[in-house]
C-alpha positions in Angstrom: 1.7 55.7 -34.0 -1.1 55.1 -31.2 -4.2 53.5 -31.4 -7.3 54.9 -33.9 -10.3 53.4 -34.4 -10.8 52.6 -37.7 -12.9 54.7 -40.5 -13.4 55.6 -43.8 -12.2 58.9 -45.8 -12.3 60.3 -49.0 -8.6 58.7 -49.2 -9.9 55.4 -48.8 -9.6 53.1 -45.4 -8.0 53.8 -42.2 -6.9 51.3 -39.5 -4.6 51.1 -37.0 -1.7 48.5 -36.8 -1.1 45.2 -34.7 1.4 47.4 -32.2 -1.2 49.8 -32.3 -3.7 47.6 -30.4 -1.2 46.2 -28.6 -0.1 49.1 -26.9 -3.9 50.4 -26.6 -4.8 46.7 -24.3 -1.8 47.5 -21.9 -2.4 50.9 -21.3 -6.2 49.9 -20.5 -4.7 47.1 -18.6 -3.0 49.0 -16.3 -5.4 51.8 -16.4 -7.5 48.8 -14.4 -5.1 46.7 -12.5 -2.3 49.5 -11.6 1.3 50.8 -13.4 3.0 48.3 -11.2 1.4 45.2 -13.3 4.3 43.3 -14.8 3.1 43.0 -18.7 6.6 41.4 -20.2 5.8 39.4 -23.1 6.7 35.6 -21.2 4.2 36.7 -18.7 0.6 34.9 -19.1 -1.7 38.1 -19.1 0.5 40.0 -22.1 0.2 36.4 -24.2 -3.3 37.0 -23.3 -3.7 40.4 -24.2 -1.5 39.4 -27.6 -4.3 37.0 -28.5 -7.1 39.5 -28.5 -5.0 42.0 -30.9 -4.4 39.1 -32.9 -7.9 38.2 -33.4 -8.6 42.2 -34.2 -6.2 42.1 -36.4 -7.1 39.4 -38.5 -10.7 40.9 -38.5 -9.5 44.4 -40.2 -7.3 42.5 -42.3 -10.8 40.7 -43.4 -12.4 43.8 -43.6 -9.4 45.7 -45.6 -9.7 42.4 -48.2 -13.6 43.0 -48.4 -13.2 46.7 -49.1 -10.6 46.5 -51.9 -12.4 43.8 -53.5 -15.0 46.1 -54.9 -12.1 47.0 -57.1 -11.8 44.8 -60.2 -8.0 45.7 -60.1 -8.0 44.4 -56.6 -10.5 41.9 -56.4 -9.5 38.5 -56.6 -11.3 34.6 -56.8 -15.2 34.5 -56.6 -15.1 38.3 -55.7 -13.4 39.6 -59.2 -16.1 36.6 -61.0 -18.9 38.6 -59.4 -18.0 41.9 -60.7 -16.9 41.1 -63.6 -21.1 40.9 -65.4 -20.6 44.8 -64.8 -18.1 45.1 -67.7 -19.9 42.5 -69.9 -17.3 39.6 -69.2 -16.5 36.1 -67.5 -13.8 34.1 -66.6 -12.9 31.3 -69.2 -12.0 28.0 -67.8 -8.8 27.7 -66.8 -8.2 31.7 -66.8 -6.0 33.6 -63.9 -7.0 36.1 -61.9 -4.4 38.3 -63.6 -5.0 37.2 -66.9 -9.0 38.4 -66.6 -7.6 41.5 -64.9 -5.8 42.7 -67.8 -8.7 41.7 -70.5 -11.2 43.7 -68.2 -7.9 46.5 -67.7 -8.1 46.1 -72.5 -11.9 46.2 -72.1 -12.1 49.3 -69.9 -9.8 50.8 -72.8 -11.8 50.7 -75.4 -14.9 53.1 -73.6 -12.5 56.1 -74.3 -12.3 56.2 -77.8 -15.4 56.8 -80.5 -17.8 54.0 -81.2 -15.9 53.0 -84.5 -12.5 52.7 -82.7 -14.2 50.6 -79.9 -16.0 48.5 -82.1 -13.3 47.6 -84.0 -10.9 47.2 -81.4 -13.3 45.2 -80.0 -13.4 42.6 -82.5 -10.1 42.8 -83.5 -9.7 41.2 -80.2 -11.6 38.4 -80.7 -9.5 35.1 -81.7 -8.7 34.4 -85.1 -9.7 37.7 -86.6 -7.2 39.1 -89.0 -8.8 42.0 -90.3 -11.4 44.4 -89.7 -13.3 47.6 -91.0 -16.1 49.3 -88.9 -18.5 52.0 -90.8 -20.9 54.2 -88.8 -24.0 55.9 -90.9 -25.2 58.6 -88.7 -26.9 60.6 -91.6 -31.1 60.0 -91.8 -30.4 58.6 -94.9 -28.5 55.5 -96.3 -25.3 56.2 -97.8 -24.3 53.5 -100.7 -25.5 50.4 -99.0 -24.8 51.6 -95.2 -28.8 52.0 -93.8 -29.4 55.2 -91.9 -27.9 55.7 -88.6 -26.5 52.0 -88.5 -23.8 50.4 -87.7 -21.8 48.0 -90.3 -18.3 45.7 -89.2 -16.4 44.4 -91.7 -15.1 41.3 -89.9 -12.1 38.5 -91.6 -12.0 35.5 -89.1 -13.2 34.3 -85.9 -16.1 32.8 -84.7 -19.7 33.9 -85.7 -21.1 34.5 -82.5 -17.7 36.1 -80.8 -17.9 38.4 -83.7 -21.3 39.6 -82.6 -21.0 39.4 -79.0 -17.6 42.0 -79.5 -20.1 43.9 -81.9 -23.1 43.9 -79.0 -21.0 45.2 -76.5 -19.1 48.4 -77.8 -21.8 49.9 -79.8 -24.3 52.2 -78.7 -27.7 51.3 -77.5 -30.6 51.8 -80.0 -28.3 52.0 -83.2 -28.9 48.5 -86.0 -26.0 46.9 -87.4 -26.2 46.1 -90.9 -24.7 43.0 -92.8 -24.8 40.1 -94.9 -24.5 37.7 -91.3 -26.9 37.5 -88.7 -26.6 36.0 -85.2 -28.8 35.9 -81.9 -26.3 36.5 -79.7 -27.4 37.1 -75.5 -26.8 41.3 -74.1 -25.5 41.5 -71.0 -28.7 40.9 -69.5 -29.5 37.5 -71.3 -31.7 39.3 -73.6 -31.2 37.7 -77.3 -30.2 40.6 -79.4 -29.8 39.8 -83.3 -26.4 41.5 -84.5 -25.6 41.6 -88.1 -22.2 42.0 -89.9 -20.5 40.9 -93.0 -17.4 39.1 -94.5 -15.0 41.2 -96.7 -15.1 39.8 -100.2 -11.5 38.4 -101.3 -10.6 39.3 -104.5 -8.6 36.3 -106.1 -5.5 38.5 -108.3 -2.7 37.7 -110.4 0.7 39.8 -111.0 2.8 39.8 -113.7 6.5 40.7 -112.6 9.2 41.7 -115.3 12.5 41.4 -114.7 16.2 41.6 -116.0 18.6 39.3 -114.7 21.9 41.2 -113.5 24.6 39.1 -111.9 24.0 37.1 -108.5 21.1 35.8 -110.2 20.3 32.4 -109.1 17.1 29.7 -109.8 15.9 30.8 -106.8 15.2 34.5 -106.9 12.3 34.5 -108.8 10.6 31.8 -106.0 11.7 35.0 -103.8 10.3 37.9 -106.1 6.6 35.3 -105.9 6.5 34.9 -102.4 7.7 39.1 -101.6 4.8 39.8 -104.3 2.3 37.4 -102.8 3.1 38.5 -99.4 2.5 42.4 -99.6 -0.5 42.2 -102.0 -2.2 39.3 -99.7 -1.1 41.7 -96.4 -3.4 45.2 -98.0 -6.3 45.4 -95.5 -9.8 45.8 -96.3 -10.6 48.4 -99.2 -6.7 49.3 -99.5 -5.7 49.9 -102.4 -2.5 48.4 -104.2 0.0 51.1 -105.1 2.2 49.3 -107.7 5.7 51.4 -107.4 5.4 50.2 -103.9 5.3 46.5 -104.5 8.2 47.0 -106.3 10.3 48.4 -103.3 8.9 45.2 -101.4 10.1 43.3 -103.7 13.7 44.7 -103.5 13.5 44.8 -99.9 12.9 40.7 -99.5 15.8 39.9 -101.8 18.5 42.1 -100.2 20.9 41.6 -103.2 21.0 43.5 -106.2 21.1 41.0 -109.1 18.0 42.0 -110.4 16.3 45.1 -112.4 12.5 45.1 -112.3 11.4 46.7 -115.7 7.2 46.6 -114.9 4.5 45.3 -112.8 1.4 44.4 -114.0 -1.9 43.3 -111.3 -4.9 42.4 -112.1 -7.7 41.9 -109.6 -11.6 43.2 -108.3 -12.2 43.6 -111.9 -8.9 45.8 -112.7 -5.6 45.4 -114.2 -3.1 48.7 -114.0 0.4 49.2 -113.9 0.1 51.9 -111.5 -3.0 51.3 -108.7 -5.5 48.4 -108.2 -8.2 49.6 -106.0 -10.6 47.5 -104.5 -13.8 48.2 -103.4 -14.7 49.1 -99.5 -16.0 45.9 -98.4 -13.2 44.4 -100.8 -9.6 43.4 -100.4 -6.8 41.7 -102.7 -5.1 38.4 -101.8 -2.6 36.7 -104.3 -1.0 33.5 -103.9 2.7 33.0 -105.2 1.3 30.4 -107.7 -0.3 33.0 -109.1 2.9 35.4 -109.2 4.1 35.3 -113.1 8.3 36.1 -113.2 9.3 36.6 -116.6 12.7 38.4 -118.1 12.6 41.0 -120.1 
């Protein structure tokens, strides 16, 4: 390929190679001093001329490096830090340049889908959150306890203000979050913004498991049958309500063997007890602890 000067294109940029120049100085070389100049490379005035397409092409390769780090998937060191106040983050001590890339890459995600989805992705994100409900009022007036055209996260875990800075930065301009928890928390122009959310309430259950022993029974299957019961109820998310027939399959499921019959399940929790369904309410969910998981044969 000859020599090109460099440009720019709706495909991106264009510039010519180290050959390229090279071959471009010895034409004009002997375009000046004659055909006949000798121009092998252990002759003084080709290591010259090698010099100058050196330092031309370390210049493009500067320029090529400036260009692509307008890219945040390109952009690298104190270049990706200074574009990364565009997309409401910053580099935590310690983090890699491709570790912040694929947190922005996460980031950028979320702007596809609807403001719940984004909201709630966005905070599900944040460290030590376990669960998480978003509900978006959009009617003029207040549904329940959800204000008019509001915002309100249901957030389990995590820091406070990491909960509200997620919040700030995924929903829309203009619309109030509603909540039991409020924080001042800085918008991506330093302006303190106060964001509310709440704290799902935990509904404290117990669970009454009946069982007949068949045989492969051992002293510890029912320690199994408390901490399969314990696990599923305490793993519902927010509002979810507990189907009992279910809990007995996950029961089954965690011992493997067959060496018992369960005859009934009985829950009671958020103010219920059933047989069949416990279900909480939205801002609600169950958690039962094996202690608190009653085996008894029938």
């Amino acid at each position: 390929m000859s020599y090109f000067a460099p440009y720019l294109d709706d495909d991106g940029m264009h510039l010519p190679t180290y050959d390229d120049r090279m071959e471009d100085m010895l034409e004009a070389y002997r375009t000046i001093f004659g055909e006949d100049a000798v121009l092998t490379p252990d002759t003084m005035d080709y290591q010259l001329l090698s010099l100058f397409a050196k330092a031309l092409d370390d210049m493009c390769s500067l320029l090529l490096d400036v260009y692509v780090s307008r890219d945040p998937d390109m952009a690298r060191g104190q270049a990706l830090d200074l574009l990364l106040p565009l997309t409401g983050l910053r580099r935590e001590t310690g983090e890699t340049d491709e570790a912040l890339r694929d947190r922005r890459a996460a980031l950028a995600a979320l702007s596809s889908v609807t403001t719940a989805a984004g909201i709630e992705a966005a905070v599900r994100a944040v460290p030590g959150v376990t669960r998480v409900k978003v509900f978006v009022n959009d009617a003029d007036a207040a549904n329940g306890d959800l204000p008019a055209h509001s915002v309100t996260v249901l957030a389990e875990g995590g820091n406070n203000a990491d909960v509200a800075k997620a919040i700030l930065a995924k929903k829309a301009p203009g619309i109030p979050t509603a909540g039991a928890t409020s924080v001042t928390v800085p918008d991506l122009y330093g302006v303190n913004t106060t964001v509310r959310f709440s704290r799902p309430e935990t509904c404290a259950a117990t669970c009454r498991v009946v069982v007949q022993r068949l045989t492969g029974w051992t002293d510890g299957t029912a320690d199994v049958i408390k901490n399969a019961a314990a696990e599923y109820v305490s793993g519902l998310d927010i509002g979810e309500p507990l189907i009992v027939p279910v809990l007995y399959g996950a029961i089954y499921e965690a011992v493997g063997a067959v060496t018992f019959t369960v005859t009934g399940i009985t829950v009671s929790g958020c103010g219920q007890s059933s047989s069949t369904q416990i279900t909480p309410g939205y801002r609600q969910r169950l958690n039962v602890l094996p202690a608190y998981v009653q085996v008894v044969e029938n």
